[in-house]
N, C-alpha and C positions, 0 to 999 in steps of 0.2 A: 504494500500500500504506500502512495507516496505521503511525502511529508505532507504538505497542504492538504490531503485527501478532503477536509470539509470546509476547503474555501469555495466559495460561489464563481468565484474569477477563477480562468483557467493561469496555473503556475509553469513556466517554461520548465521544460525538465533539469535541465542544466543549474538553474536556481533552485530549484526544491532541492538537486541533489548533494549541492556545495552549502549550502543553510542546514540541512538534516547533519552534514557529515561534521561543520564546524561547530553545532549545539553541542553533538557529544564527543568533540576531542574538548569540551570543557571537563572531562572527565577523569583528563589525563592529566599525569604531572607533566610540568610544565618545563622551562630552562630555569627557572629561579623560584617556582612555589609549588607547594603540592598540588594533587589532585584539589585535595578539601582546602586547599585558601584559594586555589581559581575560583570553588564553587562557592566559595563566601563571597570574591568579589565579585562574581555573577551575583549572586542572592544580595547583595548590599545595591550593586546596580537597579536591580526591581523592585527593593523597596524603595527605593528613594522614588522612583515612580509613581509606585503605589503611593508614597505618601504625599508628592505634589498633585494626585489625582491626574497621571499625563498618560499613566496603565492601568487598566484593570488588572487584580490578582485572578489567575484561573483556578477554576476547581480542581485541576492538579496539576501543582506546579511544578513537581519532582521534585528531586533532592533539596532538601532544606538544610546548609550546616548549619553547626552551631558553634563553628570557631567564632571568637571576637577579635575582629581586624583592632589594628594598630588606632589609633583613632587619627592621625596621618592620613591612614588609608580610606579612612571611612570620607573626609575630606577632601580630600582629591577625587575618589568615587562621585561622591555626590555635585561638586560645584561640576567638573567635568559631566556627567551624566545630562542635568538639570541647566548648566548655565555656559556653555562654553565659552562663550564669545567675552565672558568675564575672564579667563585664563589668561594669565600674562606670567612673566618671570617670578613674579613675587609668591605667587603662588608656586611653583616649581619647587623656591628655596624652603618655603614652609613644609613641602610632603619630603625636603631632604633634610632639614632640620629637625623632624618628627620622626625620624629614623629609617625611612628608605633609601637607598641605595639607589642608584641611578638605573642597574639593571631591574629591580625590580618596581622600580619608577614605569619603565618601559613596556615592559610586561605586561602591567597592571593598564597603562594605554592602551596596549592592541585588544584586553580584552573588552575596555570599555565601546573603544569605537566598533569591533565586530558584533557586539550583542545588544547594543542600540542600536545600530544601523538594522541587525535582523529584526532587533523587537517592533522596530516602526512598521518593518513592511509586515510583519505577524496585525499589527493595528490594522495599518493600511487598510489589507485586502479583508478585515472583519473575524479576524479568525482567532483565537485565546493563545497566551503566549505559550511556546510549546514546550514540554516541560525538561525541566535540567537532567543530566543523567546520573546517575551513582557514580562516586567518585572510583578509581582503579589505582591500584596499590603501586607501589614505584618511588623513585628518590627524583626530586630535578636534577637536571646535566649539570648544571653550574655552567656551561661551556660561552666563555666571553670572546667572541671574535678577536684573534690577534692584533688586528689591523687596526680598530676601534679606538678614534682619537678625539678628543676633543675639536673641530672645526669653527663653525658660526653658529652653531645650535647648542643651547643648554645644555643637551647632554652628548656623550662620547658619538658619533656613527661610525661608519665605513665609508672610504674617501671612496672616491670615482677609482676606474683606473686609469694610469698604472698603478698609482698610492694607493690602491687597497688591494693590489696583491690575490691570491690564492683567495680569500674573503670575497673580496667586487665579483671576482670571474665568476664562481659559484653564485651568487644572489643575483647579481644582476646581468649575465653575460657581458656583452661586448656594450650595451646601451649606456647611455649618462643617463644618471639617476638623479633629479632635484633633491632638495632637500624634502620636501614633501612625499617624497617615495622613500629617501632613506630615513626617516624620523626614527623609526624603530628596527632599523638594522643592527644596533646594539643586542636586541634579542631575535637571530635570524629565523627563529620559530613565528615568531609575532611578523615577520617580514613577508616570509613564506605564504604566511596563511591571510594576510592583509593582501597579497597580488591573485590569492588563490581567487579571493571575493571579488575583489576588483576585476580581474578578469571576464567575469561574468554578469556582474551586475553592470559594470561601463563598460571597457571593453580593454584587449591584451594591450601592454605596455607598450610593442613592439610597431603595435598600429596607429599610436598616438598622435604621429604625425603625416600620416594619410589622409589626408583632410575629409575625401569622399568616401572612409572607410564606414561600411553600415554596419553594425554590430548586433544592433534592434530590430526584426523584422516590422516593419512600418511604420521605423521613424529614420530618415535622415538621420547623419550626423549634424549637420546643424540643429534640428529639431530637439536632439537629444542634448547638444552641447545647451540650448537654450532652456531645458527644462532645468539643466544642472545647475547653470548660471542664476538662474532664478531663486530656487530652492537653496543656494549658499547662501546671495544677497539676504535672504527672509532670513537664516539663522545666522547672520554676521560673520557669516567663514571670513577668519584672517585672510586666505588665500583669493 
């Protein structure tokens, strides 16, 4: 059965099947947290929801931890979740000053932006948020990119190449990456699985500069650049 199976709108296969598959690698240990602290900052992400009334809680929500995050993290959770376009450096220094680590700064990004960005189209198309999965036993990698330096961004990334080495080749092939694509190359799990989505909901990195590339069955890429466009101005994307 597919994931959307009881949306009224029909779900591109490709979409259900990259949303199904990144719901339950929230399951797994992560580069820098368990299983059960992704599934707190999932579960911390939805209530903060729940509590500005922006989600409904569903009749079954799956897994509920019951770790208690850092209160750092409960912070950066929520003003990111809830408020972003208030995010600036200061905020940064405050979830690094409350005891995060830059890798786990990072971390904690990718999953905030992959499970709002899912939980909205779960709104969207009318359908109850799908539920989280049991956590799976395992240690995180710890594994921090060699390459990984401080640049123009807050936290460490992966330079372009040739400065990023055996690192760039891997993540990014042969392409220049902006800084918006590498934000969270610090944790190439978060990197991987942020292009994975990307892929499919806009479209492959490789095609970005095709201009008459169509991605969408029945929308232009102009049409689709301009839905984008629109929809960042509404929520004050930096970018």
């Amino acid at each position: 059965m597919s994931f959307y199976a009881d949306s009224k709108y029909p779900v591109r296969s490709d979409l259900d099947a990259v949303h199904e598959k990144q719901i339950d690698q929230l399951g797994d240990p992560g580069t820098w947290g368990t299983a059960e602290q992704r599934l707190a900052v999932a579960g911390e992400i939805r209530q903060a929801c729940y509590d500005a009334g922006v989600q409904e809680k569903p009749d079954d929500p799956g897994y509920e931890s019951d770790i208690e995050l850092p209160e750092a993290a409960r912070e950066l959770i929520r003003e990111l979740t809830l408020e972003p376009q208030g995010f600036n450096e200061e905020s940064y220094n405050a979830a690094r000053s409350g005891g995060l680590s830059d890798e786990e700064y990072v971390e904690m990004i990718g999953i905030i932006a992959r499970l709002t960005c899912m939980d909205v189209f779960a709104r969207g198309i009318g359908v109850p948020l799908r539920p989280l999965p049991e956590p799976r036993r395992g240690n995180p990698s710890c594994k921090r990119p060699a390459s990984a330096k401080k640049e123009h961004a807050w936290v460490p990334t992966v330079p372009n190449l040739p400065e990023g080495g055996d690192d760039a080749k891997e993540m990014f092939g042969d392409l220049y990456h902006p800084y918006i694509m590498r934000s969270v190359s610090l944790v190439p799990d978060e990197m991987d699985r942020h292009r994975e989505l990307e892929n499919i909901q806009y479209l492959p990195m490789e095609k970005i500069l095709i201009k008459d590339y169509e991605h969408h069955e029945g929308f232009t890429r102009a049409q689709a650049e301009t839905v984008a466009g629109r929809v960042s101005a509404i929520n004050e994307c930096f970018y």
